[in-house]
TIVO-833403 format. One line per field, with one value per residue (C-alpha): residue number from 0; y, x, z; residue in one letter. Coordinates in pm, whole numbers. Example, Ala and Ser with C-alpha at 12.3 -4.5 7.8 and 13.67 -1.06 7.14 Angstrom:
REM residues 2
k c(0 1)
north c(-450 -106)
east c(1230 1367)
up c(780 714)
r c(A S)
REM end
This chain:
REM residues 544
k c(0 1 2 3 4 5 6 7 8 9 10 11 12 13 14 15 16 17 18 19 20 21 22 23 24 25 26 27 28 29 30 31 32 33 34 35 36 37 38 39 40 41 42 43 44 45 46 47 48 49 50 51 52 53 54 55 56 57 58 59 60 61 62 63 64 65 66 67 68 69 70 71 72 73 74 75 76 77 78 79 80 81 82 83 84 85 86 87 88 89 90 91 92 93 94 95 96 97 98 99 100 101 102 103 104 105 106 107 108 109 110 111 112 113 114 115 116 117 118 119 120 121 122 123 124 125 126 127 128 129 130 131 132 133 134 135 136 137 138 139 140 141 142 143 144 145 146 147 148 149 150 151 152 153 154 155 156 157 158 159 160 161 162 163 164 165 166 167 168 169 170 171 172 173 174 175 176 177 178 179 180 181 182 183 184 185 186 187 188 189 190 191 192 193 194 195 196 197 198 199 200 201 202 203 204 205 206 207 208 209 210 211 212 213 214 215 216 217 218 219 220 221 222 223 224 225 226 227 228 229 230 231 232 233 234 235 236 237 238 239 240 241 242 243 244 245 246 247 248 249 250 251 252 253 254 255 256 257 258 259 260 261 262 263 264 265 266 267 268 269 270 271 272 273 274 275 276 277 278 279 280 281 282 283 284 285 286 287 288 289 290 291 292 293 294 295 296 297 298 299 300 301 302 303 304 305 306 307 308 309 310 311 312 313 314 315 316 317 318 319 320 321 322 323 324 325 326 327 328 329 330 331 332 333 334 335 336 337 338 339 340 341 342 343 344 345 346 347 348 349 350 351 352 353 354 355 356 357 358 359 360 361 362 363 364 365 366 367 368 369 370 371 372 373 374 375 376 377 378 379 380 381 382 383 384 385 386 387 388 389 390 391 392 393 394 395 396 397 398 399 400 401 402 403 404 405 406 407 408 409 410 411 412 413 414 415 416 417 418 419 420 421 422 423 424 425 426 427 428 429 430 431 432 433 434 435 436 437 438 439 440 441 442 443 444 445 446 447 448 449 450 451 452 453 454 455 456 457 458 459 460 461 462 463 464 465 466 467 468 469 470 471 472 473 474 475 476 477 478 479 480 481 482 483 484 485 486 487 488 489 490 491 492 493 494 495 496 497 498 499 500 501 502 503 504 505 506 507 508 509 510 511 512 513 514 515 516 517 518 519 520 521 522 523 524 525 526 527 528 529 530 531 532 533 534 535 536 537 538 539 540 541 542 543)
north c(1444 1599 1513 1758 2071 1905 1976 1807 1798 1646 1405 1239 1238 1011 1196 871 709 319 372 307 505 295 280 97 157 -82 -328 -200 111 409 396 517 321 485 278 347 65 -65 -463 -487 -200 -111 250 332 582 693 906 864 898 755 922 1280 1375 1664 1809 2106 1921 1806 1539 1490 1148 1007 824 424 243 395 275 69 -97 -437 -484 -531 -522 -567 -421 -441 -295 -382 -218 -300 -72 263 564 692 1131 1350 1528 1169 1201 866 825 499 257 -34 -303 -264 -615 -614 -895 -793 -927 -674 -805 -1094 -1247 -1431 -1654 -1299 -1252 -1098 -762 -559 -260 -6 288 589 792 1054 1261 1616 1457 1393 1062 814 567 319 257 -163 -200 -47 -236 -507 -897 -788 -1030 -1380 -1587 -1909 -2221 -2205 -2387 -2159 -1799 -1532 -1261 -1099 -1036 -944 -805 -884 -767 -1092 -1253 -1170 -1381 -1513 -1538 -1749 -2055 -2374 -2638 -2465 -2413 -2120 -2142 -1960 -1951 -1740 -1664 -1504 -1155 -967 -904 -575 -415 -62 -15 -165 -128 -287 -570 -801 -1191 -1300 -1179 -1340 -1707 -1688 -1620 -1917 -2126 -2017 -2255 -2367 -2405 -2744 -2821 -3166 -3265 -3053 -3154 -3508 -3536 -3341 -3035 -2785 -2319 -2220 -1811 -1529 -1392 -1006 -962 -1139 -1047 -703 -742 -669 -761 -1153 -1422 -1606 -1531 -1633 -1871 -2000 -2336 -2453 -2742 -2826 -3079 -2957 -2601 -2357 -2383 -2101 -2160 -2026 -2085 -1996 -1909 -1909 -2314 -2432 -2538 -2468 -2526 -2524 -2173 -2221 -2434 -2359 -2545 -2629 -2768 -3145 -3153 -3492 -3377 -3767 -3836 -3575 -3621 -3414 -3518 -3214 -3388 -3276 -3274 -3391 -3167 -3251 -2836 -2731 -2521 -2614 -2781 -2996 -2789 -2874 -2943 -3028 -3279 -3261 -3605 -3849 -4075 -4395 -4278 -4591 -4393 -4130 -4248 -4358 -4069 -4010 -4344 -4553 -4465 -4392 -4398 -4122 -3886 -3530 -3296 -2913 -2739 -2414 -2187 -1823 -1754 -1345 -1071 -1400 -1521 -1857 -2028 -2132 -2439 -2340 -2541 -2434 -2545 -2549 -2785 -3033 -3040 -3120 -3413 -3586 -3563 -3780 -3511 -3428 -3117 -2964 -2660 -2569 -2414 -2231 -2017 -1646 -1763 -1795 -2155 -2256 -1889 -1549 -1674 -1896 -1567 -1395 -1681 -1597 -1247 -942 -1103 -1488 -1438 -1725 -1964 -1991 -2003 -2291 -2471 -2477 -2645 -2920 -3021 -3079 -3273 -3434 -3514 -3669 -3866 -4027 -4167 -3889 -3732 -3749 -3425 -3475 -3459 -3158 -2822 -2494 -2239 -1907 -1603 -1259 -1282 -1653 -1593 -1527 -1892 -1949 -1789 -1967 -2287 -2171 -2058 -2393 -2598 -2766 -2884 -2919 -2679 -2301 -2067 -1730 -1475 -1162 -1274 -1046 -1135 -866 -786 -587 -314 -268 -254 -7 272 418 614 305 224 62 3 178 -31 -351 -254 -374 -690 -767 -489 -206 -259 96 -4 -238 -475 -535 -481 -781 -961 -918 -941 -1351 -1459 -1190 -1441 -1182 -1139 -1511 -1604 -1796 -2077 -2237 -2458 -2723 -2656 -2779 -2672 -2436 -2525 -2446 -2122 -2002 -1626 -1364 -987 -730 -385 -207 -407 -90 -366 -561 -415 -604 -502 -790 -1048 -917 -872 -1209 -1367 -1146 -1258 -1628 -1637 -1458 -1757 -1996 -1899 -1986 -2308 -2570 -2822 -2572 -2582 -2741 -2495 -2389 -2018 -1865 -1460 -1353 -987 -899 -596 -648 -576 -769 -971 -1119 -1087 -960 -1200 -1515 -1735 -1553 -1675 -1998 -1950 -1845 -2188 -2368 -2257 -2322 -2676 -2744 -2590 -2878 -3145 -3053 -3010 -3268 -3516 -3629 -3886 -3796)
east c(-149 -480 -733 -932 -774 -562 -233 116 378 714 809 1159 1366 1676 1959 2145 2103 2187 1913 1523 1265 944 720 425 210 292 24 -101 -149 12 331 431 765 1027 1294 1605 1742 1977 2088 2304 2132 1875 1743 1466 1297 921 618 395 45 -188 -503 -472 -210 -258 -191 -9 193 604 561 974 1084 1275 1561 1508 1807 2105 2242 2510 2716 2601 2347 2001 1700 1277 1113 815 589 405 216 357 161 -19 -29 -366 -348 -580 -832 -862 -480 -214 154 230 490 575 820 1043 1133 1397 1528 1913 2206 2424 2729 2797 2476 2506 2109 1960 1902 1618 1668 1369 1398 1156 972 778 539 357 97 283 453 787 924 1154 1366 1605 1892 1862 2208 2159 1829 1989 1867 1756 1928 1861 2056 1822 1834 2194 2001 1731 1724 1508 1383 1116 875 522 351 1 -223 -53 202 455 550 884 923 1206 1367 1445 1666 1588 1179 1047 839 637 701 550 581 355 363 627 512 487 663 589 880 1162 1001 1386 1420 1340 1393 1015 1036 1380 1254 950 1110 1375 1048 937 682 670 350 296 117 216 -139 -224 117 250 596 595 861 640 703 486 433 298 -6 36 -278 -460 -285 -404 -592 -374 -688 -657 -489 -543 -291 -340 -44 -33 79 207 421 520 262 -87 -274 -177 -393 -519 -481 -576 -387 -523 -208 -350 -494 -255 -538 -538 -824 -823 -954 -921 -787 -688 -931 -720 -996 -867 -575 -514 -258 -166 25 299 552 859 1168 1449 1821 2179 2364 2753 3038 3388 3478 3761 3534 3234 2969 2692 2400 2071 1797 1426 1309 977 851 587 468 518 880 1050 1380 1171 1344 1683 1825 2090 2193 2206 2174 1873 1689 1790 1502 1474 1525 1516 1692 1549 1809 1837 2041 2031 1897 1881 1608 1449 1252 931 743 439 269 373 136 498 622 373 294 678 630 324 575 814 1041 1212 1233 1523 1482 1876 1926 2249 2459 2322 1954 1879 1794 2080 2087 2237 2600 2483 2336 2718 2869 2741 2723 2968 3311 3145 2889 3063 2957 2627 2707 2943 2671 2421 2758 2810 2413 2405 2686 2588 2285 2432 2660 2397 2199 1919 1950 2160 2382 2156 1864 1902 1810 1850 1624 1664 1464 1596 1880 1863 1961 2338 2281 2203 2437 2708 2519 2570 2886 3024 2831 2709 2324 2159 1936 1848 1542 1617 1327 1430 1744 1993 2354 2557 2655 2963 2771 2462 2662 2895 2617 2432 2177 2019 1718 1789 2190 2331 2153 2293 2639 2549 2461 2690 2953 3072 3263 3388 3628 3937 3808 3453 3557 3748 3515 3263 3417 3474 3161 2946 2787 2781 3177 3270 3066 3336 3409 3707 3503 3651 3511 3165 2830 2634 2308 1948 1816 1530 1549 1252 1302 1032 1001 878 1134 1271 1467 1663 1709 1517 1840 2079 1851 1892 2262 2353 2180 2343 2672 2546 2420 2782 2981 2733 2841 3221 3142 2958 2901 2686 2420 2168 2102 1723 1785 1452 1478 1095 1068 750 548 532 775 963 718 573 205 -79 -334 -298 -397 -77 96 -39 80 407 462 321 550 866 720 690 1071 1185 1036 1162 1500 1540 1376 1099 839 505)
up c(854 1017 834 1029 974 658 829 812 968 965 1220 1114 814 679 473 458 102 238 495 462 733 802 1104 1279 1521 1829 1889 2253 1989 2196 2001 1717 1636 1368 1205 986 867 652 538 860 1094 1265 1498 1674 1810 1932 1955 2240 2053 2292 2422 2536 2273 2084 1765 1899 2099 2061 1843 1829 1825 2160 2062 2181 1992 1851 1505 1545 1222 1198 1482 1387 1636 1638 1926 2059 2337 2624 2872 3217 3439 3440 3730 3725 3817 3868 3598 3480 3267 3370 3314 3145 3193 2913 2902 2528 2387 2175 1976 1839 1775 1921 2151 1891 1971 1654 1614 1838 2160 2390 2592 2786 2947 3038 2892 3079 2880 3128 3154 3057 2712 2859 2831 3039 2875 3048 2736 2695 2837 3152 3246 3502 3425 3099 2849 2831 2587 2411 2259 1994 1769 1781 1523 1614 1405 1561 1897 1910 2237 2374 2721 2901 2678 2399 2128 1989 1554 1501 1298 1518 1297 959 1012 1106 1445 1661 2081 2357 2735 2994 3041 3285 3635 3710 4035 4048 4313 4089 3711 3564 3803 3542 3736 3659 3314 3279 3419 3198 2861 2930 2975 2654 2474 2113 1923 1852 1495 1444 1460 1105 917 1051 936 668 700 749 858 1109 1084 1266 1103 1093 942 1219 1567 1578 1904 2184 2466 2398 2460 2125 1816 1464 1342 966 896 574 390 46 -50 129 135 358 704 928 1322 1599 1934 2233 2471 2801 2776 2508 2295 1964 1639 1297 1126 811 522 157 -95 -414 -660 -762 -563 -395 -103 -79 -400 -307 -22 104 367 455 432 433 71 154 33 26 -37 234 477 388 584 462 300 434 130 55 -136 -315 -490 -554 -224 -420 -511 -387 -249 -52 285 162 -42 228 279 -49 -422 -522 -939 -1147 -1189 -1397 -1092 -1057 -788 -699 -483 -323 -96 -12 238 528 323 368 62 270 278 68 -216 -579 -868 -1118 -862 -787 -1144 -1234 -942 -1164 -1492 -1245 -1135 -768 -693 -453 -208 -152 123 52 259 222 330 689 720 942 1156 1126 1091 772 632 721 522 216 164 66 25 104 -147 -374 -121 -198 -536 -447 -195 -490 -714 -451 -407 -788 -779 -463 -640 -917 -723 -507 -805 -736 -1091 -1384 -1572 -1851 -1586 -1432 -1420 -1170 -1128 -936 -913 -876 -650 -701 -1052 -955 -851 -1173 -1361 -1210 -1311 -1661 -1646 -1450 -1686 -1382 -1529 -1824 -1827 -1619 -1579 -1456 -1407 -1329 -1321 -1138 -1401 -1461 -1135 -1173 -1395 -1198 -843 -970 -1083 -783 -1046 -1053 -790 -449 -578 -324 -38 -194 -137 211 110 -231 -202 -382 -665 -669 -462 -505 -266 -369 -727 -690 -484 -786 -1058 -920 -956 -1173 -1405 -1739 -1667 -1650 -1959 -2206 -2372 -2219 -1960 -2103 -2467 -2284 -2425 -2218 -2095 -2241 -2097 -2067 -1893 -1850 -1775 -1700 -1832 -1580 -1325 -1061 -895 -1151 -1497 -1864 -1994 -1758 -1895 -2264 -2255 -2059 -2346 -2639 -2532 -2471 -2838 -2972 -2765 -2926 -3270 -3176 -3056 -3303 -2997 -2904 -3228 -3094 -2730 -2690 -2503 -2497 -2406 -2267 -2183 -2043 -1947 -1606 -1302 -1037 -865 -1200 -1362 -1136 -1365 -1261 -1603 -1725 -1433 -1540 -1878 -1801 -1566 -1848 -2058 -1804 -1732 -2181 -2149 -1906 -2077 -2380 -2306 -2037 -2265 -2067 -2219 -2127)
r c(X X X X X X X X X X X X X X X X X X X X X X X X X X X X X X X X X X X X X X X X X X X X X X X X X X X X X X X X X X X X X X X X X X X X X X X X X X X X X X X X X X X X X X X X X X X X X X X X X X X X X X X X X X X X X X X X X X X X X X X X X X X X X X X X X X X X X X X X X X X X X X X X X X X X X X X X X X X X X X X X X X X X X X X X X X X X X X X X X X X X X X X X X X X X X X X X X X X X X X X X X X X X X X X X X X X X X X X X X X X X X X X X X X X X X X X X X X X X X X X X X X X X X X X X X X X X X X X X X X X X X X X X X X X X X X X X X X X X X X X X X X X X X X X X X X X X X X X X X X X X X X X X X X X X X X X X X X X X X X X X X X X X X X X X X X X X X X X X X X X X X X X X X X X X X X X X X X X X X X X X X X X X X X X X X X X X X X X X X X X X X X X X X X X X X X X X X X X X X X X X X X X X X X X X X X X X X X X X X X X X X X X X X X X X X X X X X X X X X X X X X X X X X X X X X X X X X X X X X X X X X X X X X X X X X X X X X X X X X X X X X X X X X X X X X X X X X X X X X X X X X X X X X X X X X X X X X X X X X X X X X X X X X X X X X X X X X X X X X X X X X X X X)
REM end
């Protein structure tokens, strides 16, 4: 759009439904970048818009990475050198990181190659698998998922062991004879270092995240990194990449909040399930609770617990500080991060593992930490409750239908699978089949149909009540419909009726005006985790 002359003009369009276009502007702010993308895909392409570039000019994208199924890539650019010409115009050369993991790179790997932008509009690009010394395989145990560029270092976004991380390496030297012979850009990015925060977190299991909103400033060596745990405020820092210093910007202030009393350790839950490894978990509780540093060694007291599980889109619940959680500690409870296969905790390949046809595992991962739990003297069946959110709430709903807890909260929740997967009228359905499958087809039908938590409601688990629920829909929800919530709990409520053991179930149906992400006002978000906090201690039985 010119907001001169009030113009616009098309640049690049995407026919394909399971696709998404986005762009950015690259942070040396010459590039325009273009993406289509899908759950397992990724292309790119460019426009050069950097000074000198006019309006009338071709503004067609050049093609920089071709779509290919199941690879997914982040790029970004930096500028290697620049040919100064006469009548003051240059021809630009950058170096394109890519993070992908195309050739069955399954945690991601790095590839560079090189991109020429001149003077006359034409462009140069060297395709990523062409560029010789350009790949460098990392640490196994270490995920990436994205790369930022600055004047004289680019940055690494990753997960190392389950936390996400931040690492960085000095910029590529340039050789304007031999722009792809990429050896000193290949040693530095195996020396890659990691930002160390210990000194603002001590043990605690803590994410450490690029700020977006602060690393606009491609002239510096200094990026803005956000620290955060499950028992403190979130922490601003600033790292300064040149000296490896690094100071505190800025801390949360949470008015009569005594970070002390609250404590967290990450362990493994044990399964005995043929294939299954052990599923990684957080534990949230109270810094006098005597079994804070034994709970994967001996039995520990019973205490109300709640799990809370995802396990979708290679998603992984961060460590942040939730007021519903910390509150639930000082009424005696533990709280449980599960992270399930479908999240990203463990890497790529534990994403893989549970989605399309291995979506049941995360279902089953969040089945073995409860009875884990139980089994190692954490909690009790009586004790416990699961709560999911969204695509956690097919978590959930296989809680419910297993009778594997006490007691569930599902906002949003996302239950009748089957019936929303197999109507691509409704919003962002079609993408999903990605992701979940399509039951359209015999396969995925199948697949579904297994696990979709409204399809497997009955009573023949042997004849045992189902939990209390407590589920909350939203009308103006585009992603998951008010109507899953409403019917999940219409057929609950006609089982109920069949059953007399199950008389005395509290199931609590709260539709609300709002949409996916919850209430904008935050005293009702205050009241609504008031009023799933009252649900717990009510149903759990917890003396206060």
């Amino acid at each position: 759009y010119n907001v001169e002359t009030q113009e616009t003009k098309t640049i690049a369009t995407e026919e394909n439904t399971l696709y998404r276009m986005g762009f950015e502007v690259s942070n040396c702010d010459d590039i325009l970048l273009i993406t289509s993308r899908g759950h397992g895909e990724f292309s790119y392409s460019f426009v050069y818009i950097g000074e000198g570039r006019e309006w009338d000019s071709d503004w067609t994208p050049t093609s920089l990475w071709e779509m290919q199924k199941g690879v997914k890539a982040s790029i970004a650019f930096q500028v290697s050198t620049v040919e100064y010409l006469a009548n003051k115009k240059k021809n630009k050369h950058y170096t394109a990181i890519a993070i992908t993991n195309a050739d069955g790179a399954r945690n991601f790997k790095v590839q560079s190659t090189m991109v020429t932008c001149n003077a006359d509009g034409t462009t140069k690009v060297l395709p990523f698998k062409d560029a010789p010394r350009s790949t460098v395989f990392l640490d196994k145990d270490l995920s990436l998922s994205g790369v930022r560029a600055f004047e004289n270092h680019f940055v690494l976004i990753g997960r190392s062991k389950g936390a996400a991380r931040v690492f960085y390496a000095r910029k590529v030297s340039s050789n304007q004879n031999n722009l792809c012979s990429l050896e000193d850009w290949a040693r530095e990015i195996i020396q890659f270092r990691e930002v160390d925060v210990s000194e603002f977190v001590g043990k605690e299991p803590c994410d450490v995240t690029f700020s977006n909103e602060g690393n606009w400033v491609y002239e510096t060596n200094k990026m803005w990194i956000n620290v955060s745990t499950f028992t403190g405020p979130k922490k601003l820092i600033e790292y300064d990449m040149a000296s490896a210093s690094i100071k505190l910007l800025k801390m949360n202030t949470i008015p009569n909040f005594d970070a002390s009393r609250y404590t967290s350790r990450r362990i493994f839950s044990k399964t005995t399930r043929m294939g299954s490894e052990d599923i990684p978990i957080t534990i949230i509780t109270s810094a006098d609770d005597p079994d804070v540093d034994t709970f994967d060694v001996n039995l520990s007291t019973p205490r109300p617990t709640l799990i809370c599980a995802y396990g979708g889109y290679n998603f992984t619940i961060r460590a942040n500080i939730s007021m519903m959680h910390t509150l639930l500690v000082d009424y005696g409870f533990r709280v449980i991060i599960a992270h399930v296969r479908g999240g990203g905790f463990k890497g790529y390949t534990w994403y893989e593992q549970g989605k399309m046809s291995n979506k049941i595992n995360g279902l089953n991962d969040c089945y073995d930490v409860s009875s884990w739990l139980i089994s190692a003297g954490i909690t009790t069946k009586d004790k416990l409750a699961v709560c999911g959110r969204s695509m956690g709430r097919i978590i959930a709903g296989h809680m419910i239908t297993t009778r594997a807890c006490a007691a569930v909260i599902g906002d949003v929740p996302f239950v009748d699978v089957l019936n929303t997967m197999a109507n691509p009228d409704i919003p962002l359905t079609t993408e999903e089949w990605e992701e979940i499958g399509n039951p359209n087809t015999a396969k995925g039908f199948t697949n579904i149909v297994s696990y979709s938590p409204y399809d497997r409601l009955c009573n023949t688990c042997d004849n045992q009540p189902f939990p209390h629920i407590m589920f909350k829909g939203g009308l103006r929800d585009p992603r998951v419909g008010y109507w899953e919530p409403k019917k999940f709990m219409a057929k609950i409520r006609a089982l109920n009726m069949l059953n007399p053991q199950q008389s005395d179930r509290i199931q609590i149906l709260n539709i609300k005006t709002e949409g996916h992400f919850a209430n904008a006002d935050r005293y009702k978000k205050y009241r609504e985790a008031a009023l799933e906090i009252a649900f717990l201690l009510l149903v759990l039985k917890v003396e206060i």
